[in-house]
N, C-alpha and C positions, 0 to 999 in steps of 0.2 A: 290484139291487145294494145292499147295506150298506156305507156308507165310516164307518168308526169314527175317530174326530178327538179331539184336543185341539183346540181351536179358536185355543189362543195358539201352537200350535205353528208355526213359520212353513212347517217340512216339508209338515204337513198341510195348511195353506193353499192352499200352491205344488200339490200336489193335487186339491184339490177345486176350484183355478182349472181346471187342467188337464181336469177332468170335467166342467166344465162347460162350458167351450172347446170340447169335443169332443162337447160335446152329450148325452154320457150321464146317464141315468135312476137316480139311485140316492135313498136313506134317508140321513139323517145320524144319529151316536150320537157323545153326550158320553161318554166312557170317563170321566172322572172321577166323571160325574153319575147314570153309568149304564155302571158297571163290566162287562167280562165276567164272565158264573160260569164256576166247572170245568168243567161240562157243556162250554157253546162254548168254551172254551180247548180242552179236552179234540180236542173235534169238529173245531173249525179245523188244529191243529196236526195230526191225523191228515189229513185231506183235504189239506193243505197240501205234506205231505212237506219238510218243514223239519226241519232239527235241532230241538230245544225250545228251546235257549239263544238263537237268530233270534227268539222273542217277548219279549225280556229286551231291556227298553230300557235297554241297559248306559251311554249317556251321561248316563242322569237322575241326578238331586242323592240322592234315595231309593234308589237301587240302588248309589250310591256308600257313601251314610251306612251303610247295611247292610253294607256289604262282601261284596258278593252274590256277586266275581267268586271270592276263594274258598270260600266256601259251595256253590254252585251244583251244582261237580262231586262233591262228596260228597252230594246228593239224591239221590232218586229221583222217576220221570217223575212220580206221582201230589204230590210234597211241593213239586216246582213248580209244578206244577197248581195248587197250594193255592194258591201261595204267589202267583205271576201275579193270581189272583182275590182275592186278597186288596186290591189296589190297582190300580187303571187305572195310576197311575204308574209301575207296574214294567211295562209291556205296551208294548213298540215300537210306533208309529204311524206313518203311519196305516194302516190294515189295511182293504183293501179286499175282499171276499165276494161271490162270483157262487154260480151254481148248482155250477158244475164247478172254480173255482180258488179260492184264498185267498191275497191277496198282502200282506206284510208291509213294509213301510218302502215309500217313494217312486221307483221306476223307472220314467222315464218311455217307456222302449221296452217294458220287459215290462207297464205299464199298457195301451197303446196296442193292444198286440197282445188283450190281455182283452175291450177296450170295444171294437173293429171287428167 
Protein backbone atom coordinates (compact mmCIF):
# COMPACT_ATOMS: atom_id res chain seq x y z
CA UNK A 1 0.00 0.00 0.00
CA UNK A 2 0.99 3.84 -0.79
CA UNK A 3 -0.26 6.30 2.04
CA UNK A 4 0.28 9.77 0.50
CA UNK A 5 0.54 12.36 3.69
CA UNK A 6 1.16 15.70 4.46
CA UNK A 7 2.91 14.88 7.41
CA UNK A 8 1.61 18.43 9.40
CA UNK A 9 -1.58 17.42 8.54
CA UNK A 10 -3.22 16.14 11.78
CA UNK A 11 -5.93 14.13 9.33
CA UNK A 12 -3.08 12.29 7.94
CA UNK A 13 -1.60 11.71 11.12
CA UNK A 14 -4.68 10.33 12.72
CA UNK A 15 -4.28 7.88 9.66
CA UNK A 16 -1.20 6.67 9.43
CA UNK A 17 -1.58 6.05 13.49
CA UNK A 18 -4.57 4.21 12.50
CA UNK A 19 -2.34 1.85 9.94
CA UNK A 20 -0.13 1.28 11.93
CA UNK A 21 -2.32 0.37 14.98
CA UNK A 22 -3.67 -2.01 12.68
CA UNK A 23 -0.61 -3.26 11.67
CA UNK A 24 -0.69 -2.62 8.13
CA UNK A 25 2.34 -2.61 5.43
CA UNK A 26 2.42 0.29 3.60
CA UNK A 27 5.07 3.31 1.79
CA UNK A 28 5.00 6.75 2.93
CA UNK A 29 4.86 9.85 0.15
CA UNK A 30 5.40 13.56 1.02
CA UNK A 31 2.87 15.09 -1.54
CA UNK A 32 4.39 18.37 -1.18
CA UNK A 33 7.92 16.97 -1.63
CA UNK A 34 6.93 14.64 -3.93
CA UNK A 35 3.91 15.79 -5.84
CA UNK A 36 1.49 13.49 -7.85
CA UNK A 37 1.90 13.87 -11.82
CA UNK A 38 -1.14 13.68 -14.16
CA UNK A 39 -0.43 10.30 -14.92
CA UNK A 40 -1.30 9.07 -11.14
CA UNK A 41 -3.92 11.72 -10.63
CA UNK A 42 -5.20 10.63 -13.88
CA UNK A 43 -4.94 6.64 -12.89
CA UNK A 44 -6.05 7.00 -9.14
CA UNK A 45 -9.22 9.09 -9.86
CA UNK A 46 -10.20 6.42 -12.64
CA UNK A 47 -9.52 3.37 -10.45
CA UNK A 48 -11.01 5.23 -7.59
CA UNK A 49 -14.54 5.99 -9.03
CA UNK A 50 -14.82 9.31 -7.46
CA UNK A 51 -16.15 12.41 -8.69
CA UNK A 52 -12.69 14.48 -9.69
CA UNK A 53 -13.73 17.41 -7.41
CA UNK A 54 -13.28 14.53 -4.06
CA UNK A 55 -9.26 15.09 -4.92
CA UNK A 56 -9.67 18.91 -4.53
CA UNK A 57 -8.59 19.66 -1.21
CA UNK A 58 -11.17 22.43 -1.07
CA UNK A 59 -10.48 23.48 2.78
CA UNK A 60 -6.68 24.50 1.93
CA UNK A 61 -5.59 28.17 2.25
CA UNK A 62 -4.35 27.69 -1.88
CA UNK A 63 -7.55 26.44 -3.24
CA UNK A 64 -9.20 29.17 -1.23
CA UNK A 65 -6.69 32.04 -2.65
CA UNK A 66 -7.35 30.61 -6.05
CA UNK A 67 -10.94 30.71 -5.95
CA UNK A 68 -11.02 27.23 -7.26
CA UNK A 69 -14.62 26.66 -5.98
CA UNK A 70 -15.80 28.71 -8.93
CA UNK A 71 -13.33 27.80 -11.46
CA UNK A 72 -13.53 24.15 -11.10
CA UNK A 73 -16.89 23.56 -12.66
CA UNK A 74 -16.13 25.53 -15.77
CA UNK A 75 -12.67 22.95 -16.40
CA UNK A 76 -12.42 20.24 -17.97
CA UNK A 77 -11.39 16.52 -16.47
CA UNK A 78 -7.92 16.82 -18.31
CA UNK A 79 -7.27 21.08 -16.96
CA UNK A 80 -7.80 19.61 -13.44
CA UNK A 81 -5.79 16.97 -14.03
CA UNK A 82 -3.20 19.61 -14.62
CA UNK A 83 -4.12 21.60 -12.28
CA UNK A 84 -4.24 18.88 -9.12
CA UNK A 85 -0.46 18.06 -10.38
CA UNK A 86 0.34 21.12 -10.35
CA UNK A 87 0.65 21.34 -6.46
CA UNK A 88 0.31 18.54 -3.77
CA UNK A 89 -1.67 21.38 -1.90
CA UNK A 90 -4.56 21.36 -3.90
CA UNK A 91 -4.86 17.18 -3.59
CA UNK A 92 -7.15 16.09 -0.51
CA UNK A 93 -5.19 13.69 1.85
CA UNK A 94 -4.36 11.47 2.84
CA UNK A 95 -4.98 9.22 -0.02
CA UNK A 96 -4.48 5.79 0.65
CA UNK A 97 -3.60 2.97 -2.82
CA UNK A 98 -3.83 -0.75 -2.78
CA UNK A 99 -3.86 -2.84 -5.74
CA UNK A 100 -7.75 -2.77 -6.16
CA UNK A 101 -8.92 0.62 -4.25
CA UNK A 102 -8.01 4.13 -3.88
CA UNK A 103 -9.16 5.94 -0.85
CA UNK A 104 -9.36 9.71 -0.57
CA UNK A 105 -9.64 11.65 2.78
CA UNK A 106 -9.70 9.70 6.26
CA UNK A 107 -12.67 7.00 6.96
CA UNK A 108 -11.89 5.02 9.38
CA UNK A 109 -14.48 2.19 8.59
CA UNK A 110 -14.05 2.32 4.91
CA UNK A 111 -9.99 2.05 5.79
CA UNK A 112 -10.54 -0.86 8.00
CA UNK A 113 -12.42 -2.65 5.59
CA UNK A 114 -9.35 -2.10 2.77
CA UNK A 115 -6.36 -3.19 5.20
CA UNK A 116 -8.37 -6.61 6.79
Amino acid sequence: MLFIEYPKCTTCQKAKKFLTDNGAEFSSRHIKEEKPTFDELKLWYEKSGLPLKKFFNTSGLLYKSMELKNKIPEMTEDEQLKLLSSDGMLVKRPILITNNKILVGFRENEWLDVIK
